[in-house]
Structures are given as structure tokens and as C-alpha cells.
C-alpha positions in Angstrom: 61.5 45.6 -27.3 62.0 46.3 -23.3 62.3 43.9 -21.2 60.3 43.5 -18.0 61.4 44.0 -15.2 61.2 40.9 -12.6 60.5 41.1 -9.0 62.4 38.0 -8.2 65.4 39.9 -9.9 65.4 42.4 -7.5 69.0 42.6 -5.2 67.3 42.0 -2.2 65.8 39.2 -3.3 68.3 37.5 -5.2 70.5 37.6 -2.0 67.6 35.9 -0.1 67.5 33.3 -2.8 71.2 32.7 -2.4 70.8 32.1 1.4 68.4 29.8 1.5 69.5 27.5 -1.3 72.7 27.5 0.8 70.8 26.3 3.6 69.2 23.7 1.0 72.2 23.0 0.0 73.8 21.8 3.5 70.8 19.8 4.0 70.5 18.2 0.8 74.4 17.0 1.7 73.4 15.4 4.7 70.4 13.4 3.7 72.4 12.1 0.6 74.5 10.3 2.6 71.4 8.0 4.6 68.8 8.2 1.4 69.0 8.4 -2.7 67.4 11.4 -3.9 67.5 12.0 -7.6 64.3 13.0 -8.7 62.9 16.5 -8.1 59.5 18.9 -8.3 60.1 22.8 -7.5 56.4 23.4 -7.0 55.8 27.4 -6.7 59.1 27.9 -8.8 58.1 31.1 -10.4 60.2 32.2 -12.6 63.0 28.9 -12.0 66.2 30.2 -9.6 65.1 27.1 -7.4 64.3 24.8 -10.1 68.1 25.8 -11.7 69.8 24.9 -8.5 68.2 21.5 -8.3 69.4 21.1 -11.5 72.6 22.2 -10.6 73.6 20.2 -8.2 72.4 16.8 -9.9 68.7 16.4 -9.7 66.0 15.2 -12.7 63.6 18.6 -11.8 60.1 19.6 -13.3 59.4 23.1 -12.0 55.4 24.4 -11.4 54.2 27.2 -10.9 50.7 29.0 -10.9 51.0 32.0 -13.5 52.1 31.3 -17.2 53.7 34.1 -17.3 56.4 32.6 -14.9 56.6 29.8 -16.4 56.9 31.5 -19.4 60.1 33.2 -18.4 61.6 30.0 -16.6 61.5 28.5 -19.8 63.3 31.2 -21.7 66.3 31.3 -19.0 66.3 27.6 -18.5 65.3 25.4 -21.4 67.1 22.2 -20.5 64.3 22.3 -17.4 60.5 21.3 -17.9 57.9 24.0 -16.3 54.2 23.4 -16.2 51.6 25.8 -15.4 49.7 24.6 -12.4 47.6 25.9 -9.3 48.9 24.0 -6.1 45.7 23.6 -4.8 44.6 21.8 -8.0 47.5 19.9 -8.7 47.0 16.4 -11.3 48.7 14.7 -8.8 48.1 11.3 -10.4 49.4 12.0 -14.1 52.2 13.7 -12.3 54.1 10.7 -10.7 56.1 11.0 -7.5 59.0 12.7 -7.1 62.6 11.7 -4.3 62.4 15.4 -3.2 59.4 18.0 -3.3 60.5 21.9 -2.7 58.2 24.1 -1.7 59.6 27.3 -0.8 57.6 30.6 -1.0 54.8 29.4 -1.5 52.2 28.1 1.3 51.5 31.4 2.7 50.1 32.5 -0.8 47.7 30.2 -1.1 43.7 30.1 -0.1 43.8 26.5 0.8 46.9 25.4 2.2 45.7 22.4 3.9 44.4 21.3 0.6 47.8 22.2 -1.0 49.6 20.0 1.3 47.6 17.0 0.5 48.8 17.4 -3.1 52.4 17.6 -1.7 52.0 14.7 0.2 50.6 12.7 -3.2 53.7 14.2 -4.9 56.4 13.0 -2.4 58.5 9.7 -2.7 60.4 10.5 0.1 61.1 14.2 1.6 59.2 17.1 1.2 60.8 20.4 2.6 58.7 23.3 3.1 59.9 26.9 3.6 57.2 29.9 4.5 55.5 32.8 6.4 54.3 32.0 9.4 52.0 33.7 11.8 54.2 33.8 15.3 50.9 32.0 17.4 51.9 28.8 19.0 48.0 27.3 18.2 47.4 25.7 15.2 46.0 28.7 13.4 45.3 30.9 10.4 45.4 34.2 9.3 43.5 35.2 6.3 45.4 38.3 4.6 45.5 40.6 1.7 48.4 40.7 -0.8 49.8 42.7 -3.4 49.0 42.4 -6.4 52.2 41.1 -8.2 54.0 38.1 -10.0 55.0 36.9 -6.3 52.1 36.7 -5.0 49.1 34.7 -4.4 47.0 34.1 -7.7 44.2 36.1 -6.4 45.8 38.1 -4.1 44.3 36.9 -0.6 46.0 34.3 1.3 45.2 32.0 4.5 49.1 33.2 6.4 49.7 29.6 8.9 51.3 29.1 12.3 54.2 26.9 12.2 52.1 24.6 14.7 49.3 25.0 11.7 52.1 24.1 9.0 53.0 20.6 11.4 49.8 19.6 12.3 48.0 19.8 8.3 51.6 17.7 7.6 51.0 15.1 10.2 47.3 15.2 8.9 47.6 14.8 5.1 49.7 11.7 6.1 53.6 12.4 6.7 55.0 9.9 9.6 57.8 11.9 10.0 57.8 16.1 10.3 61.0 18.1 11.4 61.6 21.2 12.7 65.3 22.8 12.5 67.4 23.2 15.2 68.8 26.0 13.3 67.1 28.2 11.0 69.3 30.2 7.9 70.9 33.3 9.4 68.7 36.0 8.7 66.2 38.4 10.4 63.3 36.7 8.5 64.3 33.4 10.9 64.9 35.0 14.2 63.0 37.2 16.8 64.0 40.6 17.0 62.7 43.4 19.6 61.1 44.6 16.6 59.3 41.9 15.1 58.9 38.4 15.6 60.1 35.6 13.4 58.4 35.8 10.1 60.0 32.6 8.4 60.5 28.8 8.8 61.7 25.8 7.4 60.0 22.2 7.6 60.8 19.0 6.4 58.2 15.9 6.2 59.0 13.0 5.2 57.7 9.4 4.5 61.0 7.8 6.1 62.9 8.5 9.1 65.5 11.0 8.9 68.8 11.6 10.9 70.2 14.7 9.6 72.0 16.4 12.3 70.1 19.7 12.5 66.8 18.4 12.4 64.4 17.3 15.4 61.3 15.2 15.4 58.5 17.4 15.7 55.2 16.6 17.6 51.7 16.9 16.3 49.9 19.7 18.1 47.1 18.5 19.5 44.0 21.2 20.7 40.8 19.5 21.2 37.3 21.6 20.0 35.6 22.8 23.6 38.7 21.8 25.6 41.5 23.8 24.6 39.3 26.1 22.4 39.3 29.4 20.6 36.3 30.0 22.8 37.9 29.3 26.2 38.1 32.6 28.4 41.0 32.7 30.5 39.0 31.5 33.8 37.8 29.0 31.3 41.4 27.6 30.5 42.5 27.8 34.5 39.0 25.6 35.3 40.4 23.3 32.4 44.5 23.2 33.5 42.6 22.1 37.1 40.5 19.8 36.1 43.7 17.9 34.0 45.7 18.2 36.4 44.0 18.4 40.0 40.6 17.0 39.6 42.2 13.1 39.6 43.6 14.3 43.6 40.6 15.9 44.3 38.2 12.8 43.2 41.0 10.4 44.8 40.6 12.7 47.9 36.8 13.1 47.7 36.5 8.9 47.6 39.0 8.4 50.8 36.2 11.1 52.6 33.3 8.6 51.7 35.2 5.8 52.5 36.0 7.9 56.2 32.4 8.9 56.8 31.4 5.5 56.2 34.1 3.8 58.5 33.1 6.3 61.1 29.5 6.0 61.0 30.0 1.8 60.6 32.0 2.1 64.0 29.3 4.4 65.7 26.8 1.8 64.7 28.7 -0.8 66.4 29.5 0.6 69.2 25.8 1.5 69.6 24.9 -1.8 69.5 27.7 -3.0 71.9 25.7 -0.1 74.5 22.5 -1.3 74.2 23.5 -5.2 74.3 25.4 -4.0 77.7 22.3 -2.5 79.0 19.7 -5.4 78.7 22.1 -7.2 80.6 22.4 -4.9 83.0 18.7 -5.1 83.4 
């Protein structure tokens, strides 16, 4: 019987695969050496290359992924590993446990409900949980909901909410991560850097319920954009009245309550020199 043929097999892929678990791999290094991380979950494995190399270089791994069929064939090529066939939007977080390290690479952008994937993530981690994904290049925190194709790689029904980066922070920060990094550096490809022909497509993000020191990480802050504020609604008049108002209108009332206090001195003064006038005249009289 023929075998099928696997997209994640494909040359192209298999070299991006490579890349990134070297990237992994470098970081892993460096936050072995400030926290003990033994235990791992590969959720979105597909068919197991992550969950292998977690394997490989010394971690306890259970790999997940949404389609049985996946799991199916992670099985077959890796039987020393466990793989469960799981949504990550409906993960049974609580019969699952906690795991040191959570991967998640691939897979957020595939999803309908990321936020709601994220929570589950969060329930899952012990201590780290690294993130790698599509994002949409828009500095809000932001969505895009897209169509896929319709293969083993791709989202379970084939339409996926795409997130910013500062979407991907701010539902970490939210579902209740302390700590949430950005790289300094990204892996050395065209899918992490800005081209004249596209922008980036790719991050990476670690979260993590303890601080971290790893060299080529930085503390990321949580975005914050305030409903009729800083709004999708706000025209651009709309957002110059609202950048004058934070940062001019505390000079301009400061300035508006030293004229009150002016007019009033003046008009206190004319009073009493008024009065000082007609006092003068009845003795005059």
C-alpha cells in the first residue's frame, strides 16, 4: 500500500522546522541554567517533529494535536512518545496536569478562538509557555479573520482569527501570565523580518509565570487601547482632538484657571480703587 504523502515532509518545510527548533534550542540552553524544566506538552504537534526534539534533548513530552490522523502518524514514527487527539480551544485542561514547558508553535493563527486557546495554555503551564505564530503586521491589538486551505496543516475547519503580535501580548497578559517576552532577535529568516516586499509574517513569544533573564529576551508591556478613547471608531481628527486633550488640555485648563484668577484680581482691584474715589470725594465735599 502507498504511503501518503505528508505536508510537513515537504523540503521546505522540514528546513523551517530545523530553524526554528535551533532557535528553541538556544533558548531552552539559557533558561536551563536559572529554572528546571523537565516536563513537556507540544500542543499543535501534528504529526510529532516538535514533540521528537523535546524528547531529544531530555524532556518527559505528551504531544496534542487536533486531527487523529496526525496523531495517528506521530504515533507510528515516534512510539516511545504519548499523542492525544485534542482541539486547543477545548482542551481537559484539569485531567491534563501542568506541564515545566508548553510549546506552541504553528498553531494560534489556525484557530477560531485564540483568546480562548490561550486560557487553556495558561492552565497547562508550570512555568514557561513559548508561543511561535502568524501575525497580522498592525501595531493595535487586533484580529483578522481569514480563510485557509484545506489541508492536514491547517485549521480544523479551515477559517482562522490571524492576531497582531500586540493581540498575541495583550490575550497573554489577560488569561493571567505575569511575565510576557518579546525577542530581541527573531530566527534568521524572511518569515521574521521586514522586507520591501512584505512585512514580517512570523513571531516568537514567551510567557511565563516566573521571571526570566535570558539574554535575548525583553519584558514586554501590555498594550493598553481604551473602548471610545483610542478606538476603532476614532477618525483621524478624532485621534488629534484625543492626543490634545492628553497631552495639552492639563496646560490649557492650568492656563484657563490663572485667567479667572486674573480677571478676578483685576476686577477686585478696580472695586477697590472705586471705593478709595468715592471715599475721597465725600470728603472733598
Amino acid at each position: 500500500m502507498m504511503r501518503k504523502s505528508w505536508l510537513f515532509d515537504r523540503a521546505w518545510t522540514r528546513d523551517f522546522t530545523k530553524l526554528r527548533q535551533k532557535f528553541v534550542s538556544e533558548l531552552l540552553e539559557k533558561l536551563q541554567e536559572e529554572v528546571s524544566l523537565a516536563s513537556a506538552i507540544d500542543v499543535g504537534c501534528g504529526i510529532g517533529d516538535f514533540s521528537k526534539f523535546l524528547s531529544e534533548v531530555g524532556f518527559r513530552v505528551v504531544g496534542v494535536d487536533g486531527r487523529e490522523e496526525n496523531t495517528e502518524e506521530a504515533r507510528r514514527r515516534y512510539p516511545s512518545i504519548t499523542f492525544l487527539t485534542e482541539n486547543a480551544e477545548d482542551l481537559p485542561v484539569a485531567q491534563m496536569g501542568a506541564f515545566d514547558l508548553v510549546l506552541c508553535v504553528g498553531l494560534l493563527y489556525h484557530l477560531e478562538n485564540p483568546f480562548r486557546a490561550i486560557r487553556n495554555l495558561y492552565a497547562l503551564t508550570g512555568k514557561v509557555l513559548l508561543i511561535e505564530t502568524m501575525c497580522i503586521p498592525n501595531r493595535h491589538t487586533t484580529m483578522e479573520l481569514l480563510d485557509e486551505g484545506k489541508a492536514e496543516d491547517q485549521g480544523l475547519n479551515y477559517v482562522a482569527f490571524y492576531p497582531s503580535e500586540s493581540c498575541v501580548i495583550k490575550m497573554l497578559y489577560r488569561a493571567g501570565f505575569p511575565f510576557v517576552y518579546q525577542f530581541k532577535e527573531l530566527p534568521e529568516s524572511e518569515f521574521y523580518a521586514s522586507t520591501v516586499w512584505q512585512k514580517r509574517l512570523r513571531t516568537v513569544i514567551v510567557a511565563s509565570k516566573i521571571a526570566l533573564a535570558a539574554p535575548n529576551l525583553v519584558l514586554a508591556k501590555e498594550p493598553l487601547r481604551i473602548v471610545f478613547e483610542l478606538g476603532p471608531w476614532s477618525t483621524r481628527l478624532g485621534r488629534l482632538r484625543n492626543f490634545w486633550n492628553a497631552k495639552f488640555a492639563p496646560v490649557s485648563l492650568v492656563a484657563t484657571n490663572l485667567a479667572k484668577q486674573g480677571r478676578r484680581i483685576v476686577a477686585y482691584i478696580s472695586i477697590a480703587a472705586s471705593g478709595r474715589d468715592r471715599s475721597s470725594h465725600g470728603r472733598n465735599l
